[in-house]
N, C-alpha and C positions, 0 to 999 in steps of 0.2 A: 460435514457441511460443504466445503470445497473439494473435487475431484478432479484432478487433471489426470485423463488416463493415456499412455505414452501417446505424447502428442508431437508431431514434425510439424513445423514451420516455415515456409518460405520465403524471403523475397525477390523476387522473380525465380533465377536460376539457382540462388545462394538460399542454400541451408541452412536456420539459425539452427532450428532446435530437432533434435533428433530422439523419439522415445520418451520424452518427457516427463513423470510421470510428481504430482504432489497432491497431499494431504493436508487440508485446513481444518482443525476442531474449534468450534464457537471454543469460548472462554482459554483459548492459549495465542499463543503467536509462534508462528512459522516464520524462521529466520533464510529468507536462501542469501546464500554466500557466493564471494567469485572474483575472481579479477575484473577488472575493465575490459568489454569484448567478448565476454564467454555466453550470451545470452538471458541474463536475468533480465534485462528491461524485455526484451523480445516475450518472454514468459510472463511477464504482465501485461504484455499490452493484450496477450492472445487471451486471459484470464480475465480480464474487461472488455474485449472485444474490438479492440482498434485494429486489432491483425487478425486474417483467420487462421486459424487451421488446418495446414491439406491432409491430418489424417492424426488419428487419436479424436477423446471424446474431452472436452472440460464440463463438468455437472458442479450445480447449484443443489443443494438439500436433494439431491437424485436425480435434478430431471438436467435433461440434454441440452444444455445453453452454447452450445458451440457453434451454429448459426444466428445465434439472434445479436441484432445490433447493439452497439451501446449502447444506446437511449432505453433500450428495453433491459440490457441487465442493470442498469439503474434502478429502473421500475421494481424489478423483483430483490434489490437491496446489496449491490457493491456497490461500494463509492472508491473512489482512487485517487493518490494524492501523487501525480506524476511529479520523475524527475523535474528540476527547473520551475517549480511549483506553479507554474501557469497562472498565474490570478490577473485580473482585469486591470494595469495601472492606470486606468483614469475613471475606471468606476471606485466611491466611497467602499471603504469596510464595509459596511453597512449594505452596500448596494451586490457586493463579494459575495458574501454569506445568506444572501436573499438568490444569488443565482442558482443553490443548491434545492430549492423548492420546486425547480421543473419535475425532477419525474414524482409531488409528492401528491395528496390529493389536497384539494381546498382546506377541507379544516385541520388537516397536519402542518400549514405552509406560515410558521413560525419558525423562530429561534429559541432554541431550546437554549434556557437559562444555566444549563450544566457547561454550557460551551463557553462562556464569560468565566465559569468558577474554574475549569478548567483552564484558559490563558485569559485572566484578566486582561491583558494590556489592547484586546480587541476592542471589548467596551468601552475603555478610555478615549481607542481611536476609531470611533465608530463612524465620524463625519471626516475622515481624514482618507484622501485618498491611497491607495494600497501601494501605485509606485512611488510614493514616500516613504512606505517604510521598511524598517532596515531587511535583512536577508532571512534572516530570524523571524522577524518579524512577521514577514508574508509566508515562511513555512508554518508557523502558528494558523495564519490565516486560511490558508490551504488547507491544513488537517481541517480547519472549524467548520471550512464548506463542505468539506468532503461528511460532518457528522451528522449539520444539518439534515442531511437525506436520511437522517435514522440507518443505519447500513447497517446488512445483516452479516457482508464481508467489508473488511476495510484493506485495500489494498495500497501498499506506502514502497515508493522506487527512490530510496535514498534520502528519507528524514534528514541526515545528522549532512549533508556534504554545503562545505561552506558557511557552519553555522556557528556561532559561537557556544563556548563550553556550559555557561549560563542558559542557554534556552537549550541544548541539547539535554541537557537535565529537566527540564522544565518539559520535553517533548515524552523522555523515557519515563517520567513519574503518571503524564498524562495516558500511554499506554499501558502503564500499570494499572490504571483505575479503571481502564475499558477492557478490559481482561477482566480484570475483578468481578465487575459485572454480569460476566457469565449470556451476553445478548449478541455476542457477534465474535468470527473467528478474526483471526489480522495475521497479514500477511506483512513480510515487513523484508526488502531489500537494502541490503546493508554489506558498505566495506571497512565499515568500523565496529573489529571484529569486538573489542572487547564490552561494550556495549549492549551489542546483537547477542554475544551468546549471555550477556546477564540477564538480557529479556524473552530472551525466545522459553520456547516450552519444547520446541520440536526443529531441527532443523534441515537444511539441504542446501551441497556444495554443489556449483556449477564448474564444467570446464568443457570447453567445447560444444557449447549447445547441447551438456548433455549433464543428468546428476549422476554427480561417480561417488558422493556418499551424502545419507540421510539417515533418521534416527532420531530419537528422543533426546535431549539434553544431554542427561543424566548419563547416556553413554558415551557422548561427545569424547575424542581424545585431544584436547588441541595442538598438540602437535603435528597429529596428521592432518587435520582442520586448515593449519596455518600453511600446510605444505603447498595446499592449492591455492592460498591467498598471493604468497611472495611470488617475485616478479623474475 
């Protein structure tokens, strides 16, 4: 589904990412790993399109999405749930999760009822504006808009930071379900390892703007995993 094929990054003169290369299959999640500063947000932004790329390819289901804007890989189904979860604090819930209807057509431009069974506490606060609520609360929110667009990748720059252990549970059972699903691949940036590697399927460490290792789970060592996390 997702292809980033080694991709360098810049901004301006400074090198984020060097070689880059990742793999996203629908129905699993890709966990990248890393210190603070090694480039994982940099490799999302370039994988939705807020940064380019001066060289490598990133593909969607095959085709070549490395020059097109974000508004267009929208269109063709990534949604992204940035670090700092970005939501409108004086737009309602309600008004939040209706902003995810731009890139859809006229009669997809609902709320799908799966996103309420999925975190209740949205419905409840659906006339409630979003910088009301708690940290938790608008990361819930975030993922919801981010589903609204039906996404065919979901890409997630740090779910768990700042959240409480209660809805960080409540986020990883919701990734489990959209996995389950078997409709969309997930990408998912995380420094909370233990977490990350209960949900991934597939994962990759960052250090220096670069993966120094990747792999399936299942072959995961975590001690050498953790070697690149500590400070």
């Amino acid at each position: 589904m997702l292809n980033v094929d080694a991709i360098d990054l810049h901004y301006g003169a400074a090198q984020a990412l060097r070689g880059v290369s990742l793999t996203a299959e629908v129905g699993q999640v890709t966990a990248v790993l890393g210190r603070n500063g090694v480039g994982k947000t940099s490799l999302m932004r370039a994988i939705v399109g807020q940064q380019p790329v001066s060289k490598g390819a990133v593909r969607l289901a095959g085709e070549d999405i490395s020059r097109l804007a974000p508004y267009d890989r929208a269109r063709r189904g990534i949604a992204f749930v940035p670090q700092g979860r970005e939501i409108f604090p004086l737009l309602t819930v309600k008004e939040n999760l209706e902003t995810g209807f731009a890139p859809l057509k006229r009669r997809d431009r609902h709320v799908p009822g799966e996103i309420y069974d999925l975190f209740p506490v949205l419905k409840d606060m659906l006339h409630r504006r979003g910088g009301d609520l708690s940290g938790g609360q608008q990361q819930q929110l975030a993922i919801g808009r981010a589903l609204v667009t039906r996404p065919r990748l979901l890409v997630l720059d740090e779910p768990t930071e700042g959240i409480q252990p209660s809805i960080i549970k409540d986020i990883g059972r919701a990734i489990s379900y959209l996995r389950s699903k078997g409709e969309m691949a997930i990408v998912l940036v995380e420094q909370y390892f233990e977490w990350a590697r209960d949900l991934c399927d597939a994962y990759a460490v960052m250090d220096r703007g670069q993966v120094v290792e990747a792999g399936p789970r299942s072959g995961m060592v975590e001690a050498q995993v953790r070697r690149w996390l500590s400070v």
